[in-house]
VMD Tcl script that draws the C-alpha trace (Angstrom):
set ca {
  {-16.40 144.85 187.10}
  {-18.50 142.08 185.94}
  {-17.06 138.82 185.23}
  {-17.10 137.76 181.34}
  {-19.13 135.17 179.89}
  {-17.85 131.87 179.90}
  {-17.68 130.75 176.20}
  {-19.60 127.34 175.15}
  {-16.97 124.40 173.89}
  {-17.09 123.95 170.62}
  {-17.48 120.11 171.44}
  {-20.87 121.20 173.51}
  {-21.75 123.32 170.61}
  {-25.63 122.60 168.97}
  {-24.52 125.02 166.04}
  {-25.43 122.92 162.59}
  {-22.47 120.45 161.48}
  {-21.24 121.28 157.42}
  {-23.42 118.25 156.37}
  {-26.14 120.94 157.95}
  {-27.38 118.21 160.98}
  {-26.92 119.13 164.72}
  {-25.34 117.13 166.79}
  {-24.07 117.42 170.24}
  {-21.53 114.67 170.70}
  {-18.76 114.20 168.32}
  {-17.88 111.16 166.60}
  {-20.85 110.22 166.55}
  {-22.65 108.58 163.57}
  {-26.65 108.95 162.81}
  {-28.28 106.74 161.12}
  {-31.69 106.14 159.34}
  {-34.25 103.99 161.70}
  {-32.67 104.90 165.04}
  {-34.91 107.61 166.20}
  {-31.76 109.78 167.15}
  {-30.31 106.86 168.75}
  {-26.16 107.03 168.46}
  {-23.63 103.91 168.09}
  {-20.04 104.96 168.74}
  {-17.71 103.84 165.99}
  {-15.43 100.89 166.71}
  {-11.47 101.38 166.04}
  {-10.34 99.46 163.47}
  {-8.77 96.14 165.19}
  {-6.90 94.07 162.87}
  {-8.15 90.30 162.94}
  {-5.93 87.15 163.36}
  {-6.28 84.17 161.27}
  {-7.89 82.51 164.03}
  {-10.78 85.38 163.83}
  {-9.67 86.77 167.07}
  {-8.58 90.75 167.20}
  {-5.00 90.97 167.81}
  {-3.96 93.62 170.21}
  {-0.72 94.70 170.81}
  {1.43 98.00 172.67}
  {0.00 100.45 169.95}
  {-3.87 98.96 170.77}
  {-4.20 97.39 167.45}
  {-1.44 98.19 164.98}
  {2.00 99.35 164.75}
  {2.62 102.52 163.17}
  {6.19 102.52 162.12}
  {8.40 100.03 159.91}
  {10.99 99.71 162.52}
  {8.40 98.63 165.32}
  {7.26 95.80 162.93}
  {10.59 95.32 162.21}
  {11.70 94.68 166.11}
  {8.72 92.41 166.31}
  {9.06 89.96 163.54}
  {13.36 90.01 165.27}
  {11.63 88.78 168.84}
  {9.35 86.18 166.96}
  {12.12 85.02 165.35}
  {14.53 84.84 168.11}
  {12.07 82.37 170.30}
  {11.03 80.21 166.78}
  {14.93 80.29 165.40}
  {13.66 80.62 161.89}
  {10.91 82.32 159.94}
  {9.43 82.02 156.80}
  {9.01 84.71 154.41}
  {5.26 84.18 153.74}
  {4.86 84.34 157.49}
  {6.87 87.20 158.26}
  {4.85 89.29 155.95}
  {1.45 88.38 156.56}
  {2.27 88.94 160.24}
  {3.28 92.55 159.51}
  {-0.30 92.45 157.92}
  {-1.98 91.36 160.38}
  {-0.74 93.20 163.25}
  {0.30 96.72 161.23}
  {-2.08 96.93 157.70}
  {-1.51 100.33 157.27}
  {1.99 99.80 156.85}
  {4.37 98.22 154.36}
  {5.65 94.67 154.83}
  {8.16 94.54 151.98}
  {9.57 97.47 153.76}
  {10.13 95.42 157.13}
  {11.32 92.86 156.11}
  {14.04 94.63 154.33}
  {14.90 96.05 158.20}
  {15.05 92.25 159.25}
  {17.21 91.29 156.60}
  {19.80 94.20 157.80}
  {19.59 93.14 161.31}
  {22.53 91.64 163.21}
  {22.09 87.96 164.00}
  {19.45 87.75 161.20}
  {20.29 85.58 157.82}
  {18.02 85.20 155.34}
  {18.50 82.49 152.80}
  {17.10 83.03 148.96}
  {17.14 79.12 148.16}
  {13.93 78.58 150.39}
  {13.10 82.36 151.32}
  {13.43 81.70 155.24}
  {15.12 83.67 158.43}
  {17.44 82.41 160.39}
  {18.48 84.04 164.00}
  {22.14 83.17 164.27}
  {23.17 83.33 168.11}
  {26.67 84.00 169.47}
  {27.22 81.01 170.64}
  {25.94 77.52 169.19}
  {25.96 74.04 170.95}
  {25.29 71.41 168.83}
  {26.33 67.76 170.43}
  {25.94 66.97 174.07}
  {30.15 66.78 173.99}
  {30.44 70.15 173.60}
  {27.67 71.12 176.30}
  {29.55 69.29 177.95}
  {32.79 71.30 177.86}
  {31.36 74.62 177.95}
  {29.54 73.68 181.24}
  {33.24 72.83 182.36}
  {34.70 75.59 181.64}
  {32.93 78.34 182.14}
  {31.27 77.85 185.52}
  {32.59 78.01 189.05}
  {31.53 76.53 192.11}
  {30.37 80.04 193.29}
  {28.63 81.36 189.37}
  {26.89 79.00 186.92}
  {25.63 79.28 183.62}
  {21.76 80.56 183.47}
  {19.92 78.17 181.49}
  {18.41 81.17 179.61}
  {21.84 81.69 177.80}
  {21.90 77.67 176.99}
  {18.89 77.77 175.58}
  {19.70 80.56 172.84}
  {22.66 78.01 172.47}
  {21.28 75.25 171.81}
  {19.37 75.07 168.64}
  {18.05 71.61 169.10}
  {16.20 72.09 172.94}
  {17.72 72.18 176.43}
  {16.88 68.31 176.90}
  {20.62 67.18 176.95}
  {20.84 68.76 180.54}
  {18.78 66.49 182.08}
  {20.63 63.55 180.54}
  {24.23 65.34 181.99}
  {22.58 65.84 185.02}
  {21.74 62.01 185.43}
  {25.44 60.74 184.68}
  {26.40 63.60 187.70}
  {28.52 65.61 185.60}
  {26.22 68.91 186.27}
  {24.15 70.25 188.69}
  {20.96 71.82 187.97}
  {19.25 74.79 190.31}
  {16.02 75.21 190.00}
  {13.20 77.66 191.25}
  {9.73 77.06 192.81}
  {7.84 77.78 190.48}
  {4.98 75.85 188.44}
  {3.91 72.98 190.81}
  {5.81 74.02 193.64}
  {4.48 77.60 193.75}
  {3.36 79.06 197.15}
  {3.02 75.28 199.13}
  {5.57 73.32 201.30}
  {8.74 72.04 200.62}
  {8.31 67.99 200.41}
  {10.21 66.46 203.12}
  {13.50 64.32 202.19}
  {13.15 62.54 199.42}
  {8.94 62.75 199.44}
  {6.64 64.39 196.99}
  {4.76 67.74 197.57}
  {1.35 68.28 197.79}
  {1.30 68.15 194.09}
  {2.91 64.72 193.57}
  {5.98 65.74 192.26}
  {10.01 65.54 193.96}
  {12.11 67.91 194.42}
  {13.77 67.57 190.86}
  {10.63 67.23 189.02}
  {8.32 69.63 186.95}
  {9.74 69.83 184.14}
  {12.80 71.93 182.44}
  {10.42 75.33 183.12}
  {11.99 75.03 186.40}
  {15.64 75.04 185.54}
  {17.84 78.56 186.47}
  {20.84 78.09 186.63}
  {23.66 75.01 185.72}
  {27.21 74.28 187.75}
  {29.67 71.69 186.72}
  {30.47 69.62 189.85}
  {34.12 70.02 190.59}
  {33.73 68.72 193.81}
  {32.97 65.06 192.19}
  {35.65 65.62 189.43}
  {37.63 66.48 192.54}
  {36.55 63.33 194.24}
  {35.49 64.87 196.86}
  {31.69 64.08 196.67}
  {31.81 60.49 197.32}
  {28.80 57.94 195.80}
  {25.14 59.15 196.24}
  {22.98 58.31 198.97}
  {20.74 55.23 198.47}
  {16.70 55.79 198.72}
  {16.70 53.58 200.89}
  {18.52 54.89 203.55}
  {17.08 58.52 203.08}
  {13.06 57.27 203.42}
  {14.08 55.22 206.49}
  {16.09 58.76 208.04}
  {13.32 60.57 206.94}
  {11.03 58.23 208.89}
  {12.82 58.56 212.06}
  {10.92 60.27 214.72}
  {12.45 62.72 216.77}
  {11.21 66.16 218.44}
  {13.11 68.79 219.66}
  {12.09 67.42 223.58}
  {13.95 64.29 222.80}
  {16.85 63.77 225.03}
  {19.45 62.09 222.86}
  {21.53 61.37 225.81}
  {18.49 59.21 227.41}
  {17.84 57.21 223.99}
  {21.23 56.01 223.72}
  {21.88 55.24 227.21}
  {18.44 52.87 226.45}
  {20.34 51.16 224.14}
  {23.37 50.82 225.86}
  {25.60 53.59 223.84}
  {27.18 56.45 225.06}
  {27.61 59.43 222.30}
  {30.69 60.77 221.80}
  {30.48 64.28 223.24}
  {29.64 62.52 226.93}
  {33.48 60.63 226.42}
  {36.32 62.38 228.27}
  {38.86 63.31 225.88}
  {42.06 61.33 226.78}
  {44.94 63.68 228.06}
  {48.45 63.53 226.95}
  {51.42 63.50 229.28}
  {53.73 66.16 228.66}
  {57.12 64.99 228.98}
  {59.15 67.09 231.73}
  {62.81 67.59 231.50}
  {65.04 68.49 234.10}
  {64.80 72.04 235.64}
  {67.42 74.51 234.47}
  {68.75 77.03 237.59}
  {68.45 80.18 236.50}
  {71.86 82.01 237.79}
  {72.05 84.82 239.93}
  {75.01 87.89 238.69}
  {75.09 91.08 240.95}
  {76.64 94.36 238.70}
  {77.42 97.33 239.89}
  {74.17 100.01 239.51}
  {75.51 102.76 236.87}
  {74.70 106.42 237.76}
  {74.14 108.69 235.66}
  {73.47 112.24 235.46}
  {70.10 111.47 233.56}
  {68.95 109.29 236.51}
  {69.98 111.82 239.13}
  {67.81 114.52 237.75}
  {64.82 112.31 238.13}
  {65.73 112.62 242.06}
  {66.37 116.59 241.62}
  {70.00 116.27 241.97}
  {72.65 117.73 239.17}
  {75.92 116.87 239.10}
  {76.93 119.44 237.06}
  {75.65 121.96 239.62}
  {75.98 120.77 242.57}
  {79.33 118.95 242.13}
  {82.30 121.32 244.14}
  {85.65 120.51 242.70}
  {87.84 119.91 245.71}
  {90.68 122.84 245.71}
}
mol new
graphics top color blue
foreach p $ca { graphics top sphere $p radius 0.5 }
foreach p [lrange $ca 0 end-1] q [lrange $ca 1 end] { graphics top cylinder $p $q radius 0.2 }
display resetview
C-alpha cells in the first residue's frame, strides 16, 4: 500500500486569489511600484493625546463595555474623582470600537462610584473617610495593637486629602511608622546608628513611598518608653571603637573599674532555729494473712486448731 499524497495548505496555495492575483502569503497587501515587494499591515493601535500608541492587556483596545468599564473604576479609584469629558474620551482612546456612553452608564451603577449632575464628575466614595488629623488620630488608637498595625495602603484610600498627616503624628511620637527598603535603600547597607547610607539619606528618610505599615505607641501612652535618646549621645556610641577581640575586663581594669559580673554576689545568712528531736515510738508489727502469703505461708491452711 502506497502512502497518500500529502495535500498542499491552502495558506501555501499559488491557486489565483477572487481579485484573480496569486499570492503566496496571506495578509499580505500588493501594491503598484513595489516590484512584488510585500509590507505587512499594521494593527490598528489607538493613539494617545500625547501621539504615543496606547497599549493595554487586549494589545490595543478593549473589546467589551464592562472591561472599559473596570478600567475607568481603577483610574478613578487612584485620582478620587473623574470628569465626564475625561472618562469618555478615555474609553475612546483606549477601546474606539466600542461605546463610551455605554460605559459610563456601568460606572455610574458601580458600588463606591457617585456621579454628580451639577458639574458632571465621578466620585469614588471609600468605606472609610479621614478627614482631620484628630480623627487619624483616633483610628490609629484604636484599631492597632502592639503586635498588628494599620497598612498605610488602607490609610491612604482613607484619606482623601494625602497621607502627609502621618509624618506630622509621627514627629509628636504618638505613632510609629514601619517602613521597607525600598527606593534609596534598595539592595545597599544598612547606615550605621544614626548615619546616612550610601545614598545620603537616614534611616527614616525617603519619602512616604517607603511607609508599610503604622502602630500607635502604647508603650509611651503607657509610660513605659521613657524620653528619646539625644543625637548626641548616639554619634558619640556609635563612634566608640570596639572589636569582638576586645577584652572588656582588661579596659576597665585600665581605668580602674571593675564590671559588675566580676563582683561576688553578697550571700544572705539564713537564720537557724533550734533543732527539733524527732521522737522515736516502737508499735507492735501487725500480721496479716496478706503478708504471710508473700513468705508462702497460709494461715488458713496451715493453721491446726488445737483439740
Amino acid at each position: 500500500m502506497q502512502p497518500g499524497k500529502r495535500k498542499t495548505p491552502s495558506w501555501a496555495s499559488t491557486s489565483p486569489q477572487p481579485n484573480g492575483r496569486a499570492s503566496s502569503v496571506p495578509g499580505v497587501k500588493q501594491e503598484a511600484g513595489t516590484d512584488g515587494e510585500s509590507k505587512r499591515l499594521k494593527p490598528n493601535v489607538p493613539m494617545g493625546a500625547d501621539g504615543r500608541p496606547i497599549y493595554s492587556a487586549s494589545h490595543g483596545m478593549y473589546k467589551d463595555v464592562r472591561t472599559a468599564a473596570i478600567d475607568l473604576f481603577h483610574q478613578l479609584k487612584r485620582a478620587s474623582t473623574m470628569s465626564y469629558h475625561d472618562a469618555y474620551f478615555r474609553v475612546q482612546e483606549t477601546s474606539p470600537g466600542l461605546d463610551a456612553t455605554a460605559a459610563l452608564e456601568q460606572l455610574k451603577a458601580m458600588d463606591k462610584v457617585e456621579f454628580r449632575e451639577v458639574n458632571n464628575v465621578f466620585m469614588y466614595i471609600p468605606d472609610l473617610t479621614l478627614n482631620s488629623i484628630a480623627e487619624i488620630r483616633s483610628h490609629i488608637r484604636i484599631h492597632s495593637t502592639p503586635i498588628s498595625g494599620i497598612p498605610v495602603k488602607n490609610l491612604r484610600e482613607a484619606m482623601p486629602n494625602g497621607i502627609n498627616p502621618l509624618g506630622e503624628l509621627e514627629q509628636k511620637g504618638d505613632i510609629l511608622i514601619m517602613r521597607g527598603l525600598t527606593g534609596p535603600f534598595k539592595d545597599i547597607p544598612l547606615p550605621r546608628l544614626g548615619r546616612k547610607n550610601l545614598n545620603g539619606f537616614g534611616v527614616t528618610e525617603g519619602g512616604n513611598s517607603r511607609w508599610k505599615t503604622v502602630f500607635w505607641d502604647h508603650e509611651r501612652e503607657k509610660g513605659l518608653a521613657g524620653k528619646k535618646v539625644d543625637e548626641e549621645f548616639i554619634f558619640s556610641w556609635a563612634d566608640v571603637p570596639m572589636t569582638e577581640t576586645d577584652d572588656v575586663t582588661k579596659l576597665l581594669a585600665e581605668q580602674e573599674l571593675t564590671s559588675s559580673a566580676a563582683i561576688p554576689a553578697t550571700t544572705k545568712a539564713v537564720p537557724v532555729g533550734p533543732v527539733k528531736k524527732k521522737k522515736k515510738t516502737t508499735r507492735a508489727l501487725k500480721i496479716t494473712n496478706t503478708h504471710m502469703k508473700e513468705q508462702g505461708i497460709d494461715f488458713s491452711k496451715d493453721y491446726e486448731k488445737p483439740t
